[in-house]
N, C-alpha and C positions, 0 to 999 in steps of 0.2 A: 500417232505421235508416241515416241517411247516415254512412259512412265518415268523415268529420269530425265528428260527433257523437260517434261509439263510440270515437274515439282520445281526445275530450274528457274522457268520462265515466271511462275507462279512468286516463285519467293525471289527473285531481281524484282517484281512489278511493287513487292510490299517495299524491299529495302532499299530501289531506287523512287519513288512516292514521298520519301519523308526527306528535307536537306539535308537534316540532321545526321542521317548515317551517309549520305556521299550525293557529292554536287554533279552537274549535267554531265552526263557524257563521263561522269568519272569514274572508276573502278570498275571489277570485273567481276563475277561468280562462274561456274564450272561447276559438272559433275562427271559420274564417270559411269559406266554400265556395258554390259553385254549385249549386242545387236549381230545379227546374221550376216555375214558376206555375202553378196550376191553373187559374188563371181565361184568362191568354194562352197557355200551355202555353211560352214562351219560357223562358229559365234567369236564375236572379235572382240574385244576389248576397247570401248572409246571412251575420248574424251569430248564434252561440250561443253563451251567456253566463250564467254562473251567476245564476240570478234573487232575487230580493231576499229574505233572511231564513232561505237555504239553506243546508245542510255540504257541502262538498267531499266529505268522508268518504262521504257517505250519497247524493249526488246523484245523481240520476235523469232522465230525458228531460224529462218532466213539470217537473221543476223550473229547467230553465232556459228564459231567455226569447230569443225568436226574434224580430230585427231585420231590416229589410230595409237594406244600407249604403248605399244610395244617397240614402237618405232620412235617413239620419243622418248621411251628412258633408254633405248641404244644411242641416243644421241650424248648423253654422261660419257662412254668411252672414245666419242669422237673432239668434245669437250678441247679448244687448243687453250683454254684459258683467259683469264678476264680482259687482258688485252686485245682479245681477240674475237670477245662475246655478239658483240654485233655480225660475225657470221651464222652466227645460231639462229636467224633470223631466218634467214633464209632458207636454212635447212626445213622449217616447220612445215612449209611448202610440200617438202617429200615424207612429212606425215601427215597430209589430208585422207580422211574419207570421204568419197564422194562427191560429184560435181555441187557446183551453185551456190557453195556455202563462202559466211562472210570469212575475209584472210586474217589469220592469227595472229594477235596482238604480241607487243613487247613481253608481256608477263605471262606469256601462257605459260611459261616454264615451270613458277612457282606453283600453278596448280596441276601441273605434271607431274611433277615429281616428290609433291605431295601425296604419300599412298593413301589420307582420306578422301572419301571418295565423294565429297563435296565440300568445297573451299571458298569462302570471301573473299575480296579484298575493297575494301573502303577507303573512302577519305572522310570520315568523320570529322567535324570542327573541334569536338572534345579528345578524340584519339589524336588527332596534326598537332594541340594543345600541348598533352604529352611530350610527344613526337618531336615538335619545337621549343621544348622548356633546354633550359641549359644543364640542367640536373634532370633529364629525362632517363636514365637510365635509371638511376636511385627512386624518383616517383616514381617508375613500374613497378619496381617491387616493393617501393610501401604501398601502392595500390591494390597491386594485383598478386602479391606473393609468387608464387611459382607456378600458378596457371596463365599466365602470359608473360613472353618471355624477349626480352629487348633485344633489338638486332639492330647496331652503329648503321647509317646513313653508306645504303649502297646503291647507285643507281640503278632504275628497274633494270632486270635483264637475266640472264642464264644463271648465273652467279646468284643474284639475289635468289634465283630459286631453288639452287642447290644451298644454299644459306638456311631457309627456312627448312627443306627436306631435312637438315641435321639436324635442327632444333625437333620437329617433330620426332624424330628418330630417337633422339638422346632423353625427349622430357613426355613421357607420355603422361605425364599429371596436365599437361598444356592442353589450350582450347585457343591457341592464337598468340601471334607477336604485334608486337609495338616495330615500326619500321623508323629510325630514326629521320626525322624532317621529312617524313611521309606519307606513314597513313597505320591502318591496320591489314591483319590478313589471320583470318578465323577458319576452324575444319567443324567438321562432325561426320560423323558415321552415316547419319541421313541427313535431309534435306532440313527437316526442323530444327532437327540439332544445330548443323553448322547457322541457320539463321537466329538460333537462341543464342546462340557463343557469341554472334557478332553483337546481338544487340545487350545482350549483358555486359563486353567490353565496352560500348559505347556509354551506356547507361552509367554501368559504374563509374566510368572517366568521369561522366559530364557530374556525380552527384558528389564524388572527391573535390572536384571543383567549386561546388557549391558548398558545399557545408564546408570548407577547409580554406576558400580562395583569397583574397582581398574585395571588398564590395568595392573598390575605388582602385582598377587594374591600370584605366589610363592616366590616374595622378587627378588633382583638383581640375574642377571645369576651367578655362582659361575666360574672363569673361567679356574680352573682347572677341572671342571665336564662339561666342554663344547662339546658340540658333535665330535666326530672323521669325517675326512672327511671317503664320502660314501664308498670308498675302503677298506682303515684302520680298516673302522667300521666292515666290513663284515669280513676280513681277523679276526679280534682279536674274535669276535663273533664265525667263525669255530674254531679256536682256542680253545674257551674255553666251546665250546658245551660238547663234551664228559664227559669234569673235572665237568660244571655244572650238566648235568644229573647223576651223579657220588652223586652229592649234593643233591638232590631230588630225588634220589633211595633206600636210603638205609635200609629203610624201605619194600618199593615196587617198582617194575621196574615202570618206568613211562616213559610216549612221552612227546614230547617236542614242543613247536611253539616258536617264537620269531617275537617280534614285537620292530621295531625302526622307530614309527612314530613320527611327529613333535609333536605329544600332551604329548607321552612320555620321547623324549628327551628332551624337555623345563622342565616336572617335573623333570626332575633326572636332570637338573642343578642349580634348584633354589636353593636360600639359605634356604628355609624350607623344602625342601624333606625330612631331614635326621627325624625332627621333626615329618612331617605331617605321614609320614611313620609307623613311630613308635605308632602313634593315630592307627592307622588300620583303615580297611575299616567301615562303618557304614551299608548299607541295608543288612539287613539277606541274600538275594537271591545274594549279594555281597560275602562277610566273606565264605558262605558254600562254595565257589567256590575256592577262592582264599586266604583262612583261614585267620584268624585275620591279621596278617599283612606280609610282607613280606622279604626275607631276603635281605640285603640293601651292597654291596660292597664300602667300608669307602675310594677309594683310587683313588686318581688321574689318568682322562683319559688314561692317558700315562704312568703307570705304567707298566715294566715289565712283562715279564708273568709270570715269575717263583716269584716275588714276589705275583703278583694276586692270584697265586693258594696256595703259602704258607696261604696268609691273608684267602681265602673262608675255608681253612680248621678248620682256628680258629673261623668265624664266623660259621660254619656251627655247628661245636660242642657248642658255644653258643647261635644261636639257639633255636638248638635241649632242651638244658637245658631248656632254657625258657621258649617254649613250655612243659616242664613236669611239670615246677613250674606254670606256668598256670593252667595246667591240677587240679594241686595239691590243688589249692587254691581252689578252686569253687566244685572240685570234690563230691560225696557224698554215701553212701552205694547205693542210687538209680539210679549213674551215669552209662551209658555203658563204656565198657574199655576205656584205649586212644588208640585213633588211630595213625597213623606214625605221627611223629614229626620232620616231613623232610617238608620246604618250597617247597608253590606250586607257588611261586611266587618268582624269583631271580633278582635285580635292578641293575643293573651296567651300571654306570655313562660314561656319551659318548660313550657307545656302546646300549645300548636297555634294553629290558625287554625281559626276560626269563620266561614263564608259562609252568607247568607240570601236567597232566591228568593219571587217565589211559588208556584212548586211546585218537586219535589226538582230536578229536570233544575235549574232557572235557579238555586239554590242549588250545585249539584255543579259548575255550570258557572263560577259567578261566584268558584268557591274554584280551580276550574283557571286562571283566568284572574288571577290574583293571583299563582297559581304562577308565569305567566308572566313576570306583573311584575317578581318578586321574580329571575327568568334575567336579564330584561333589566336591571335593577339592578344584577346582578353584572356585568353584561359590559360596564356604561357604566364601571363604576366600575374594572374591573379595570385599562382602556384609559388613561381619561379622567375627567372627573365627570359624574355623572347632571345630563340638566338636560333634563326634559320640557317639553313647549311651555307656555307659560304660561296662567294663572289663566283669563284671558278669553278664548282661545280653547279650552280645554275647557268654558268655561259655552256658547261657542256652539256646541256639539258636541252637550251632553248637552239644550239646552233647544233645540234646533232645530227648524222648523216640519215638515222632514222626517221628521225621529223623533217628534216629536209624532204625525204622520198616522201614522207604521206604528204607534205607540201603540193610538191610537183601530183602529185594522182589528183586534188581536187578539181572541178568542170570547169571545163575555160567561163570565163563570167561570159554574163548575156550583154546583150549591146546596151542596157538601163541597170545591170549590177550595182548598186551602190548608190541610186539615185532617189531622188525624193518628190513625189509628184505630188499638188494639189489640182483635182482637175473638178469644176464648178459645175454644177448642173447633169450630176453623173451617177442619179438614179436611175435613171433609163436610156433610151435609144442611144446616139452618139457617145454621148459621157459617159454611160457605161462599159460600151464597147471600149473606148479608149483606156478605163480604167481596167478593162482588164484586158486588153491589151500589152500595157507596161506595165502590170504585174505578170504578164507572162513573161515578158523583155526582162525582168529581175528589177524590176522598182518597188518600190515603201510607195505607199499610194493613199491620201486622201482623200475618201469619195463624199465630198461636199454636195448639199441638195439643199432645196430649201424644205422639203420631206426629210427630216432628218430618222424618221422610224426606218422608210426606204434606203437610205444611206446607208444605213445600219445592216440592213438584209443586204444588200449590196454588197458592203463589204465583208460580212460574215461568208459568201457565196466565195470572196475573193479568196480565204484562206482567215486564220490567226490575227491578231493584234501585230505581229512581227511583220504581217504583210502590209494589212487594209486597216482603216479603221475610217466609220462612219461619223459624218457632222449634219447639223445643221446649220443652215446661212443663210441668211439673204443678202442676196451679192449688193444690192442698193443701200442697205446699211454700214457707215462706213466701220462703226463698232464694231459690228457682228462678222467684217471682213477679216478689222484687227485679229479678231478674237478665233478666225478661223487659220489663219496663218500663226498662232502663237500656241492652237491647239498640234500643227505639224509640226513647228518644235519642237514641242513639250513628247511628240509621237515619235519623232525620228531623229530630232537634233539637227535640223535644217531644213532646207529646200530649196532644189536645184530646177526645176522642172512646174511651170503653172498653164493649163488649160483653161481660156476665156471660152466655155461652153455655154453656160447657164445663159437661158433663152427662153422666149415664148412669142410667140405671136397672133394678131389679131387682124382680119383679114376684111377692110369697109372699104368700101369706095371713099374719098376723100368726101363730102359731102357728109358722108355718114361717119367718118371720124370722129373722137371726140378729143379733146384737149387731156381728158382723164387717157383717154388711149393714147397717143401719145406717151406723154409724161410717164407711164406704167411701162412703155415698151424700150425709152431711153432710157428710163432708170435701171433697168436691166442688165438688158444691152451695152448700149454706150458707158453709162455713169461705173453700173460695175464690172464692167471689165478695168475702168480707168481705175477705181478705186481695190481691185483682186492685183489688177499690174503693180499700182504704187507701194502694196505694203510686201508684195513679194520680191519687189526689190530692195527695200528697205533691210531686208534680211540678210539675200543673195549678196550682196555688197559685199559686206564685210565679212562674209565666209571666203571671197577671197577666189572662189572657182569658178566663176562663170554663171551660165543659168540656159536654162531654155523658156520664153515667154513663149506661149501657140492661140492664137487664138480661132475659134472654129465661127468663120464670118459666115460668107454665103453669096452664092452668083446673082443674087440679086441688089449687092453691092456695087456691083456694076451692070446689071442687065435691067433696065426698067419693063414692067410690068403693072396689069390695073389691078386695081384695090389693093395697095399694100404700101401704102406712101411710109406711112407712119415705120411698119417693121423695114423696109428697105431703106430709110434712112440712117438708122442703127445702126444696120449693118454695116452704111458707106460710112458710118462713124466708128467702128469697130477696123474696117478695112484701113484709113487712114493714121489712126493709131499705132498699126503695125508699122507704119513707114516712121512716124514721128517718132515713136518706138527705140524700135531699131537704130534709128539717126544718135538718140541720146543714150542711150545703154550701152554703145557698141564698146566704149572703150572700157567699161566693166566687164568685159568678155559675156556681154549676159547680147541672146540674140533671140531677134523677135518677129516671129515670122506666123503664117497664117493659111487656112485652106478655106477653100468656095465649095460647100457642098449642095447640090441641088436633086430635088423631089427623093429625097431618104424619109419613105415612109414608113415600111416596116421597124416596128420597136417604137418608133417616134415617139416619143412625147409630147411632142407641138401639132404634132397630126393627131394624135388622140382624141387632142386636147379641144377639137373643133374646128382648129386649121387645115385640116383634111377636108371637113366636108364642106367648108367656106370653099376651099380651092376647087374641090370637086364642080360644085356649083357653075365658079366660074369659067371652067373648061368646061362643063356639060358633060362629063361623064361621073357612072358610076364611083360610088369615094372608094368601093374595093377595088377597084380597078386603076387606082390613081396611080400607081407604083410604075402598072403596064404603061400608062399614057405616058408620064416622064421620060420611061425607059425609049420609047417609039420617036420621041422630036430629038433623040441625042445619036452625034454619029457613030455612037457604037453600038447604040439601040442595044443596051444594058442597063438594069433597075442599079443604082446605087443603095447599099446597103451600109449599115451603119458601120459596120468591120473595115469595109471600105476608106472608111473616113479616119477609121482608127488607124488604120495601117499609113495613111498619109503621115497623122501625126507623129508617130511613134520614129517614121523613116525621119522625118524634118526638124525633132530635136536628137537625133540621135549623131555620134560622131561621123557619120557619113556625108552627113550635111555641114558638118564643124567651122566649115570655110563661107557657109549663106546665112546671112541675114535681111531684113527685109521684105521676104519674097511672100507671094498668098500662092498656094495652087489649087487649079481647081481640082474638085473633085466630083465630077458631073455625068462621065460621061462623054463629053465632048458636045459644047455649046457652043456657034459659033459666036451666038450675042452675048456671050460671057468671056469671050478670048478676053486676055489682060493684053494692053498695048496693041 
């Protein structure tokens, strides 16, 4: 790795690490160095530069994009001018070095044609501060004198870079500009340097701010918008997850995070929220996230619920208006479509902030980036007054032919994109396979167990908190049901998708039964699938999109067999459910359907568990050999394996089935004592 690379990468990991100098995915750094030609074997001149759509934080080799400069500062006399800048884009294409590397962002320009020979560029909360005060030019220079140098609000791009190249050019006392209502962009000679410069502007801003700001930037607390205690908060918050993601769906299904930290419950009680709000956010890499502004709940902490959701229906249809008379105004023959006109951002006062993605990362992400807003809000306002660039150039921001293309390049979604699964009994064999299964399908997955340590390892295997995340439950209690479907709120902001897995079985000859078995294998079974069904609909309802209920029965719900009264009853009371199910849910678009899976030993749980060699027993073979025996009486004389089962599930709530409810299938093998009908 070239020694200018590895100081690159090294110093993005420190200055993307901290939020404070620049949010996910936000900004870029670059360096510049001598590397051989392969092809003349001669030494070339390049540029390395964070490539398009990349984190600081996480960058990698691979992820930046490799220029040759001699071919990008001939791109100056090719230059047709600002109206025209968005061709420069393309040109950067015909200055790559070498295959496999990531494609050159909007801003490679300005570290192009910057002759130091490593360059920032941030979105710091104290720098955007600046950046968005309405006297931001005048605090630059009572801040920073004439080693940072203010540069009026110009959209990134070619221009902006020949803009800063002047400034360097003309003030070599400078170590970086101020970009108006956008960020900063710092050099140095080395690698340390340009990362000292950055963090001295940043530092400096943020301690101007402090020692000089207003302690009180959003106005007196309002004290009906005062925070609920931390109970209240969370209770009203499950509450009104479902109804919100209801509000920010209707366009496209979306996840959901929720954040009630103290930096956003002090905005949403100030007396200028309702105001500042309404300004929207200022940095580009802000707004694309969490669209121009957000939808704001007008109504006291302690307002009823049934009032709350009467009022979000009214806001939300005004909104949505807004958002098209937006659209309308700015819009042009050259414009791309609109896109949904559903808030990615919902504010309600003494409970939290609500952000919506379409998967958790762009939800998680777009409520951090609000966080930010809501910094840089404080620190315009503590100075100065907030005053983001205006209406029309954020519409040419967010509907830009640029962002448009990196639009269309993202991966077609998977057939569970956007979806939220709770699937019960999915520390091992079935449940697990399933659960990761649709997290392979692109689902937000809750892997429920009554092992909730396992759960845990489970979900850890699955990927991040943005994926999986582990609980404990016991499906027969109906609290610990509640309280597991309000932890998939509180995870994703809904739930579309519930797996009636959670299972065990005990294998006596009737005689040998006991009333305790029994009762131990309904409550499971039977009770909680009925009491995992009830509170996932409770939810699904009023989100408004449907749902997939699945529950994983078994061919012994229709095939009798000896010693197993007790578990095969279960089951026929698990299989029946799907039909009553289905009958009462269908017109909530929520559909409930079911697989018969038979002798899935491998992974098992319930064969582990003693059930294996109970059954072994009863057939007189070997319990290693049980898989082979099952696989031998079926007419495919194939062992069904847990994957197997999964993949049933995943095909049978997914839109390929959209038109079936009701149905179980088996998943066997091929039994002819199990045929349905």
């Amino acid at each position: 790795m070239h020694k200018a690379v590895a100081e690159l990468l090294a110093r993005s990991h420190r200055l993307g690490a901290d939020p404070r100098n620049t949010n996910y995915a936000g900004g870029n750094t670059s360096a510049k160095g001598i590397e051989l030609d392969p092809v003349t074997g001669q030494g070339v001149e390049l540029l390395w530069v964070k490539g398009s759509g990349g984190d600081l934080g996480t960058l990698t080799e691979p992820g930046l994009a490799v220029l040759r400069l001699d071919r990008l500062r001939a791109l100056v006399d090719k230059y047709p001018g600002p109206e025209r800048e968005d061709e420069m884009v393309a040109a950067f294409d015909y200055c790559c070095h070498g295959l496999g590397r990531a494609a050159p962002s909007i801003d490679t320009a300005m570290h192009a044609l910057v002759d130091a020979a490593h360059v920032d560029h941030l979105h710091p909360d104290s720098g955007i501060a600046i950046a968005a005060a309405a006297d931001g030019e005048q605090l630059t220079k009572a801040i920073f004198g004439d080693q940072v140098i203010w540069i009026p609000w110009r959209r990134p791009g070619f221009q902006l870079g020949l803009d800063i190249a002047e400034v360097y050019r003309s003030n070599p006392q400078a170590v970086g500009v101020i970009l108006g209502g956008h960020g900063i962009t710092a050099w140095g000679s080395t690698s340390d340097e340009a990362e000292a410069n950055s963090r001295w502007i940043i530092d400096t801003a943020q301690n101007h701010i402090d020692a000089h700001g207003s302690d009180r930037p959003f106005g007196d607390a309002v004290t009906e918008r005062e925070p609920l205690p931390p109970r209240e908060r969370r209770a009203r918050a499950s509450a009104l997850a479902p109804h919100l993601r209801s509000v920010a769906s209707r366009d496209e299904a979306m996840v959901g995070h929720f954040t009630d930290s103290d930096a956003v419950l002090e905005f949403l009680a100030g007396e200028k929220m309702e105001a500042l709000a309404e300004l929207g956010t200022s940095c580009p890499d802000h707004f694309l996230r969490t669209k121009v502004k957000p939808l704001v709940l007008d109504l006291p902490s302690s307002s009823p619920l049934d009032r709350v959701l009467k009022r979000l229906a009214e806001l939300h249809e005004r909104y949505r208006e807004d958002y098209r008379s937006y659209y309308q105004r700015h819009a042009d023959d050259s414009s791309p479509p609109m896109r949904g006109a559903d808030p990615a951002i919902i504010l309600v006062p003494g409970v939290g902030m609500f952000s919506y993605g379409t998967n958790k990362q762009t939800a998680r992400v777009a409520g951090e980036f609000y966080v930010n807003a809501i910094n840089v809000m404080r620190g315009a306002e503590a100075l100065s007054v907030y005053a983001p660039i205006s209406e029309r150039e954020k519409f040419r921001i967010e509907y830009w032919a640029l962002e448009e293309a990196k639009l269309r390049r993202l991966p077609v979604p998977r057939r569970h994109s956007g979806r939220i699964a709770l699937v019960t009994g999915a520390a091992s064999g079935i449940g697990k396979a399933i659960a990761a299964r649709l997290v392979a399908d692109g689902a937000c997955v809750v892997v429920a167990d009554l092992d909730a340590d396992k759960a845990g390892e489970v979900a850890a295997e699955l990927g991040g908190t943005d994926t999986a995340i582990g609980i404990g439950v016991d499906v027969s209690d109906s609290g610990q049901v509640s309280e597991a479907v309000e932890a998939t709120l509180f995870a994703f902001g809904g739930i579309d998708l519930v797996v009636n897995n959670a299972g065990l079985s005990i294998s006596k000859p009737l005689l040998e039964t006991t009333e305790a078995d029994w009762d131990r294998q309904h409550d499971v079974m039977a009770k909680g699938s009925f009491l995992v069904a009830r509170a996932a609909a409770e939810a699904m309802i009023p989100q408004g999109l449907g749902g997939d209920i699945v529950y994983v029965v078994s061919k012994n719900s229709v095939s009798a067999g000896p010693d197993n009264a007790a578990y095969g009853a279960a089951k026929a009371n698990q299989a029946h459910q799907v039909r009553l199910l289905a009958a009462e849910l269908g017109s909530h678009q929520i559909r409930v359907n079911g697989v018969n899976p038979d002798g899935v030993v491998q992974g098992s749980g319930i064969f582990a568990d003693g059930w294996g060699a109970q059954r072994a027993a009863v057939y007189g073979v070997p319990e290693e050999e049980l898989g082979a025996f099952y696989a031998k009486r079926t007419l495919l004389r194939r062992e069904v394996l847990p994957e197997h089962v999964a993949n049933a599930v995943a095909a049978l709530a997914s839109g390929e089935f959209s038109r079936t409810t009701g149905l179980i299938v088996p998943v066997d093998a091929g039994l002819p004592a199990a045929f349905l009908r």
